[in-house]
C-alpha positions in Angstrom: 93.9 -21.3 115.2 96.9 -18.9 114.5 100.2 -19.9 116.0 102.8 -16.7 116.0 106.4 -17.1 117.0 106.7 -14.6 120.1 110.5 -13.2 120.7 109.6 -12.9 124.1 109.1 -16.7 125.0 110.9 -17.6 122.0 108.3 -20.0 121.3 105.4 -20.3 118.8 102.9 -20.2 120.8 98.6 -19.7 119.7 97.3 -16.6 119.6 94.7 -15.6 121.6 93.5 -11.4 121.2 92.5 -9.7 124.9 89.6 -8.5 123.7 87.5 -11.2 121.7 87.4 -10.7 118.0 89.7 -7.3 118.4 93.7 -6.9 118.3 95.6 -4.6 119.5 98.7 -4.0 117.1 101.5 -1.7 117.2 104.0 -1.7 114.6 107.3 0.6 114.8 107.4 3.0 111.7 110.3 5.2 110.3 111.7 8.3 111.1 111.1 10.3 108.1 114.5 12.6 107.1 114.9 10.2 104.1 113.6 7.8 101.8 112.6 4.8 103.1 115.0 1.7 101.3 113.8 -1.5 100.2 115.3 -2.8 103.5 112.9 -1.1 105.4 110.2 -1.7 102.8 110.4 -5.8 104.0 109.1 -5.0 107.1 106.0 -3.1 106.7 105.5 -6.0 104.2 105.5 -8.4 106.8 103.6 -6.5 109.1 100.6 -6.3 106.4 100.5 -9.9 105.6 99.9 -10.3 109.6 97.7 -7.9 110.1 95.3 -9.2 106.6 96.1 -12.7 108.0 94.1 -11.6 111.7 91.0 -10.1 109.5 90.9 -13.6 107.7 90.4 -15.3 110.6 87.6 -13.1 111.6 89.5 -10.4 113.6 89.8 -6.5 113.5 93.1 -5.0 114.0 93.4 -1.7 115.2 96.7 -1.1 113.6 98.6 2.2 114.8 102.2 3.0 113.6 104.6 5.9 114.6 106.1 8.7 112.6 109.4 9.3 114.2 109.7 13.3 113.5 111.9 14.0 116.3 114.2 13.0 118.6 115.7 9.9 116.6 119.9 10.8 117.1 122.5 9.0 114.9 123.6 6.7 117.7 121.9 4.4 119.7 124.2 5.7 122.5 122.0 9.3 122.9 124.7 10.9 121.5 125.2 12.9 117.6 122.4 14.8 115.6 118.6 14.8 115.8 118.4 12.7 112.5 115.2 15.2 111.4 117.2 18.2 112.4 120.0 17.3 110.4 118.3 16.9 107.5 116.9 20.3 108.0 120.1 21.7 108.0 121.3 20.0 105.1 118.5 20.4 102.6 117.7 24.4 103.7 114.0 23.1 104.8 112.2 23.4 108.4 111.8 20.0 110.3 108.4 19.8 109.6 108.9 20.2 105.5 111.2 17.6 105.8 109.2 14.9 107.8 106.0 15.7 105.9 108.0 15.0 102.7 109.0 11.8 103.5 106.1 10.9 104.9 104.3 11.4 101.7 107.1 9.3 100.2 106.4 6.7 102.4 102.8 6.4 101.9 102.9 6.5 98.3 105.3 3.4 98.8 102.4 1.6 100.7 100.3 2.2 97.7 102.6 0.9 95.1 103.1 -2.3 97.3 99.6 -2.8 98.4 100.5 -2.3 102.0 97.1 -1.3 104.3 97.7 1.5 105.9 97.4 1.4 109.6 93.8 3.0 111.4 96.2 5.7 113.2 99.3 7.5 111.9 100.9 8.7 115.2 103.3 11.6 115.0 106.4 12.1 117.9 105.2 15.6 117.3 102.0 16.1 117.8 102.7 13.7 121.5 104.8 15.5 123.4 102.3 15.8 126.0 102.1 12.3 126.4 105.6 11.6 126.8 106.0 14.3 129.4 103.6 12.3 131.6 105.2 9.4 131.0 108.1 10.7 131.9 107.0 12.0 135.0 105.7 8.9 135.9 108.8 7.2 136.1 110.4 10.1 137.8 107.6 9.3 140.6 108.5 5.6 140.7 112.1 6.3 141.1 113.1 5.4 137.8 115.3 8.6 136.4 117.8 10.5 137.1 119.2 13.6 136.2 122.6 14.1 134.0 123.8 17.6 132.6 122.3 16.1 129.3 119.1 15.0 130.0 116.8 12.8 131.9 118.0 8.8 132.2 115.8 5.6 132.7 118.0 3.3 135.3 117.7 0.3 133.9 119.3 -1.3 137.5 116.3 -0.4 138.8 114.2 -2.8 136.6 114.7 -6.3 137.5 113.6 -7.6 134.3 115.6 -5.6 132.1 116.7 -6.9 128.7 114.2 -10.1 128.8 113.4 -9.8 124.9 116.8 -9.9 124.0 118.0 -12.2 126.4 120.5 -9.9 127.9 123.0 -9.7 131.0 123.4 -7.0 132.6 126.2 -7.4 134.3 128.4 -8.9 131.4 127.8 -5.6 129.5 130.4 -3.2 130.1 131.0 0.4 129.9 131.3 1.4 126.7 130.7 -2.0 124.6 126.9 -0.4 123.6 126.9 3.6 125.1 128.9 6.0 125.9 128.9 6.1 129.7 129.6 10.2 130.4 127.3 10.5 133.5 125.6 7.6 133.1 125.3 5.2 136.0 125.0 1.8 134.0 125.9 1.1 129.8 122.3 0.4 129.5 120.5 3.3 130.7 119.3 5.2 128.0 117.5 8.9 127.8 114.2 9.8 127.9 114.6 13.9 127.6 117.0 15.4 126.4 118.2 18.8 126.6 118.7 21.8 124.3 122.8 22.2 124.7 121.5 26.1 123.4 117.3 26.7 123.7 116.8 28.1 120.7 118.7 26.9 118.2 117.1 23.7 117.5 113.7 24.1 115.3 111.7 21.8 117.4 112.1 21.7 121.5 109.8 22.1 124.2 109.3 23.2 127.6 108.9 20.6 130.2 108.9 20.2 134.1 112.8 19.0 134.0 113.8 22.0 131.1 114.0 22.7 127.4 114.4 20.0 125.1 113.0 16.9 123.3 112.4 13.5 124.1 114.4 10.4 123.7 113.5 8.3 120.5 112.4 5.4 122.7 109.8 7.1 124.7 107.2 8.0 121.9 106.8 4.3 121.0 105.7 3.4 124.7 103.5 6.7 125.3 101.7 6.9 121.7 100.8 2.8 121.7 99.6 2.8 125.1 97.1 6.0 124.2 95.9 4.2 121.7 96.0 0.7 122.2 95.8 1.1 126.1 98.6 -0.3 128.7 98.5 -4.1 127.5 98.0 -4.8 124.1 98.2 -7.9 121.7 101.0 -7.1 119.5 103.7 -5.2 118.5 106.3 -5.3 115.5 109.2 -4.7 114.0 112.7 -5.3 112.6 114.9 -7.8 114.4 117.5 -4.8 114.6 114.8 -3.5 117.8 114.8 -6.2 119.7 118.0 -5.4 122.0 117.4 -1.7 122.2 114.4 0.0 121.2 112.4 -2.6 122.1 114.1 -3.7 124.8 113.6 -0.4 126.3 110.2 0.3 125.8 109.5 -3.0 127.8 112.0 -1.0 130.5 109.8 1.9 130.5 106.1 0.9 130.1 106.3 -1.6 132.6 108.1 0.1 135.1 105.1 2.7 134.6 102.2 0.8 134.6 103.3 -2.6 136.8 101.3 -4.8 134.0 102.4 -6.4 130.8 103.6 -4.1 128.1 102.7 -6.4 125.2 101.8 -10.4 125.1 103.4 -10.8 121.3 106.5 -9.8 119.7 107.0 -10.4 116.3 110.2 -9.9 114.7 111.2 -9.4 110.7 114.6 -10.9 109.4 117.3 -8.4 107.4 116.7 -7.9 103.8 120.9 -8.1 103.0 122.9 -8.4 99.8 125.4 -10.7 99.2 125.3 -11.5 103.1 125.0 -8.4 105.2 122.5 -6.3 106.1 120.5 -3.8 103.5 121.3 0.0 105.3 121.2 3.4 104.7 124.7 3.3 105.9 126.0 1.4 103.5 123.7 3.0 100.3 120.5 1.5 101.4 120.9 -0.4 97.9 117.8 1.3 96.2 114.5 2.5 96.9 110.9 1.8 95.5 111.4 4.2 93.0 114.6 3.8 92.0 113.5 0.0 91.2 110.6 1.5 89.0 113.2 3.7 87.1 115.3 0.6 85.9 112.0 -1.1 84.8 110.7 -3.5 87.7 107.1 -3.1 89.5 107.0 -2.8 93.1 104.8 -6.1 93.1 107.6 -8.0 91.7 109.0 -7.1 95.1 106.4 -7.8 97.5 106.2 -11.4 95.5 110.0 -11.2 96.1 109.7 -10.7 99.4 106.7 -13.5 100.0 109.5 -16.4 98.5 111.0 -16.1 102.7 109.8 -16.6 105.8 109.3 -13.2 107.4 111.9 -14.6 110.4 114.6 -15.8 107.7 116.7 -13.0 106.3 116.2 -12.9 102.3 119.1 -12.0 99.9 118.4 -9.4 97.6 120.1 -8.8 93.7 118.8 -7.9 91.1 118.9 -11.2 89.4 116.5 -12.5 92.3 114.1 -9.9 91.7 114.0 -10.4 87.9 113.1 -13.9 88.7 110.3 -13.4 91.1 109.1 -10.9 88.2 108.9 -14.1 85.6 107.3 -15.7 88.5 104.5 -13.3 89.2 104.3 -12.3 85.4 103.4 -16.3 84.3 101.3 -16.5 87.4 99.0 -14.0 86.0 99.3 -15.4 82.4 98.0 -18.6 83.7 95.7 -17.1 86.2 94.3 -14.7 82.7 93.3 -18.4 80.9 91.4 -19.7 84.1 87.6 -20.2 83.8 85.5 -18.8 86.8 83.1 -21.9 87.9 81.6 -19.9 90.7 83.0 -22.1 93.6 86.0 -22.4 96.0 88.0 -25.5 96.4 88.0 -26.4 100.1 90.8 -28.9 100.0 93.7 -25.7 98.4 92.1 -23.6 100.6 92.7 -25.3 103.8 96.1 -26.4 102.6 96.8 -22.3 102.1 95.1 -21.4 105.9 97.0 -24.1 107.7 100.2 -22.3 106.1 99.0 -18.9 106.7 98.0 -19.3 110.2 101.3 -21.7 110.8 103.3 -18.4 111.9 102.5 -16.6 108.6 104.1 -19.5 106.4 103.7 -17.6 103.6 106.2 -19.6 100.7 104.3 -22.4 101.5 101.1 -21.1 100.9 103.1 -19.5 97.6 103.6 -23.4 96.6 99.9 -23.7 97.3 99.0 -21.3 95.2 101.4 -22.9 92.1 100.1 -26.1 93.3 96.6 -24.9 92.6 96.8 -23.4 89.2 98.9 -26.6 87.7 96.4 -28.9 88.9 94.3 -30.1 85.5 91.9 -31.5 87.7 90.9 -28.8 90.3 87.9 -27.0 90.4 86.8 -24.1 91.9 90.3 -22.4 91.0 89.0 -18.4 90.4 87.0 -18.5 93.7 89.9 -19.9 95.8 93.3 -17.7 94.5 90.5 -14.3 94.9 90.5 -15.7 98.6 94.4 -16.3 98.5 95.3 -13.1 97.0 93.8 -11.1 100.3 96.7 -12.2 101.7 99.3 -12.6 98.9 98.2 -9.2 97.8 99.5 -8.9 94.5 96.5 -8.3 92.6 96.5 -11.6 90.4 93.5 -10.9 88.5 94.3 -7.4 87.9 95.0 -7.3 84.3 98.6 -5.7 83.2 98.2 -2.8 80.6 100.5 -4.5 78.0 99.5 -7.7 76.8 103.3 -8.8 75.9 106.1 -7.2 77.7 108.7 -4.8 76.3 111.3 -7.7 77.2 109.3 -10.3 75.8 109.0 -8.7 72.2 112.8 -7.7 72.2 113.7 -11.7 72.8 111.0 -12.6 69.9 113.4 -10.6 67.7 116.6 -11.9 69.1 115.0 -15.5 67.9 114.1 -14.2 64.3 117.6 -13.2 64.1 119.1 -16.1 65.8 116.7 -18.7 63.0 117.6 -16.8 60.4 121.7 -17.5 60.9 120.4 -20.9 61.7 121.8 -20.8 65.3 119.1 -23.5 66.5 120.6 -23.9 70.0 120.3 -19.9 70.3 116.9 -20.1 69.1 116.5 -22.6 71.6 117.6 -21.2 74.5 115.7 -17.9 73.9 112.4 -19.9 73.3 112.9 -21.3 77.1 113.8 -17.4 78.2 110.1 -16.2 76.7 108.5 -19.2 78.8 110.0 -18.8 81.5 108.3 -15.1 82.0 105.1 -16.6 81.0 104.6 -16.8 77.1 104.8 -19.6 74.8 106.0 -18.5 71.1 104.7 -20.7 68.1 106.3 -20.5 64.4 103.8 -19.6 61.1 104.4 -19.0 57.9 103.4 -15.2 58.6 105.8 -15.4 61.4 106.0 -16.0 65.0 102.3 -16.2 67.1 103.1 -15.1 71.1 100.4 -15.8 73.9 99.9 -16.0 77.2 100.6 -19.6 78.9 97.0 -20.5 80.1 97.6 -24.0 81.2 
């Protein structure tokens, strides 16, 4: 039984797919006009560890996840740039070049971090049609209006409105979110906008109401329910969606339809540093790559980002990732040593599903894991971590190309150096360095031996 916590009830409650065996899940992915940061990196993270957690248990996901190409501005309030269009400008490329690129980016990313890609890659592009109809849907129920600017959902006329974040209508006011302009409430939010000049933008479109492009919230509702149909199981995200974005897809896909937009949403905490939030406003701290440049793999991350609870925000330094790289790196040392006696041990392995199915518990199943490969007395270790790392993902019995790290041999000669001055506590304290990432270093006569700890 898999218990998720769902930000719509604000419960944990079991989860139970519409269709037997099959799950509908959605997950919000990123508008490509730059590289993606580590912050945004922790989410798709999160999202995988669900969606290998459902195929453990025995069901198939059809995962789909957006490419935001167009029509994501640089306020919430439907106001400044088209993000992709900006980027245009700025780097002398057409839209597409630039959202391809970054896409590509993006994907490699996945790869590095052993993130599944989804079954369907869904472009704001190439579903214009789709959001149109949509559109027009609403317009027919009496949910739009018309502004000089674009087309508006009126969120007055959706009793529900702001459910999944818990929010009051009334005790917003004008201005405290949106800009109002010709807006009729500080929630409404657009759904087309138009072309201030036709023609100057690289990507707009004809449509029954005039040139433009849609509103960044519409794609999400019109590409998940082509796919996934009007209901579906789940759908994810950062927690950052939840009084917006997400907020007003529920607005607009039930207001369409009259059913159920989605029966789980699952939210992932902030990756911050020192305390606040991890933005591209504020740097966006480093990406993937940038952490490969200055010497870290991008599995030292994901194990990074497996020490916290996919609801609890996690505090990133570099410090913190160095240590979940000595973490992962004497894992695999010890994990090198074990002895494959061709069974699973049932008691580690129920301890690790009752964690991963406990709301995706994953540190606990992390202590599982160490639990497991310190015990002298278990059996069946091999068998049972291969099952564990489907989840973990952090290919634990793929070996590393170096038998000692770079690091390691620079501390073996910051020892030498230390014994040979006869600086003993030194000595001593680099010794407990070297173990600490995994290796234990024994004195000869023809100097020192280093190997792997296997036990």
């Amino acid at each position: 039984m898999i218990k998720l916590y769902n930000t719509l009830s604000r419960e944990k409650e079991e989860f139970k797919p519409l269709e037997d065996k099959k799950v509908g899940l959605y997950s919000c992915g990123p508008t490509v006009y730059w590289y993606q940061h580590i912050g945004n990196l922790r989410s798709y993270i999160f999202s995988d560890i669900l969606k290998k957690t459902l195929s453990y248990n025995g069901l198939k996901a059809k995962h789909v996840m957006n490419i935001t190409d167009v029509g994501h501005l640089t306020s919430d309030s439907d106001e400044g740039e088209d993000k992709i269009e900006k980027a245009a400008k700025k780097e002398g490329k057409t839209a597409k070049e630039i959202s391809d690129y970054y896409w590509d980016i993006f994907r490699k990313d996945f790869k590095k971090l052993n993130i599944a890609e989804p079954n369907i890659w869904c472009k704001a592009t190439e579903h214009i049609k789709e959001q149109i109809n949509l559109i027009k849907r609403l317009e027919e129920k009496g949910f739009t209006y018309r502004t000089n600017d674009g087309i508006y959902y009126d969120t007055s006329k959706f009793k529900d409105y702001g459910k999944l974040a818990g929010l009051k209508k009334e005790g917003l006011k004008a201005g405290s979110r949106v800009e109002m302009k010709e807006k009729k409430n500080p929630t409404d939010f657009a759904l087309w906008k138009f072309s201030e000049k036709p023609g100057i933008r690289q990507q707009e479109w004809q449509s029954p109401w005039g040139i433009g492009f849609p509103g960044w919230h519409i794609e999400c509702s019109a590409m998940s329910m082509k796919y996934l149909g009007e209901s579906f199981d789940i759908h994810t995200g950062g927690e950052d969606h939840i009084s917006v974005h997400h907020t007003n897809e529920i607005a607009q896909s039930e207001a369409a339809t009259g059913k159920k937009f989605v029966n789980f949403w699952l939210h992932g905490a902030f990756l911050t540093f020192k305390g606040e939030k991890v933005s591209k406003s504020k740097g966006g701290l480093y990406t993937l790559s940038e952490l490969e440049e200055i010497g870290f793999s991008p599995l030292s991350f994901r194990y990074l980002c497996l020490m916290a609870h996919y609801k609890t925000p996690l505090d990133f330094s570099l410090d913190n990732l160095k240590n979940a790289e000595n973490s992962l790196k004497r894992m695999k040392n010890i994990i090198e040593g074990l002895k494959d006696d061709k069974k699973a041990n049932k008691e580690y392995l129920g301890k690790f599903e009752d964690a991963i199915n406990d709301d995706l518990d994953i540190p606990k199943a992390l202590a599982v894991l160490w639990n497991l490969v310190r015990d002298k007395k278990a059996t069946g270790k091999v068998k049972t971590i291969e099952e564990m790392d489907k989840i973990f993902g952090l290919n634990l019995f793929k070996k590393e190309k170096s038998a000692i790290p770079d690091e390691v041999n620079k501390l073996v000669k910051e020892r030498e150096s230390a014994r040979k001055k006869q600086d003993w506590k030194k000595s001593d304290e680099i010794r407990k360095k070297i173990e600490d990432i995994g290796f234990l270093i024994k004195d000869t006569e023809k100097g020192p031996e280093i190997k792997p700890i296997n036990k």
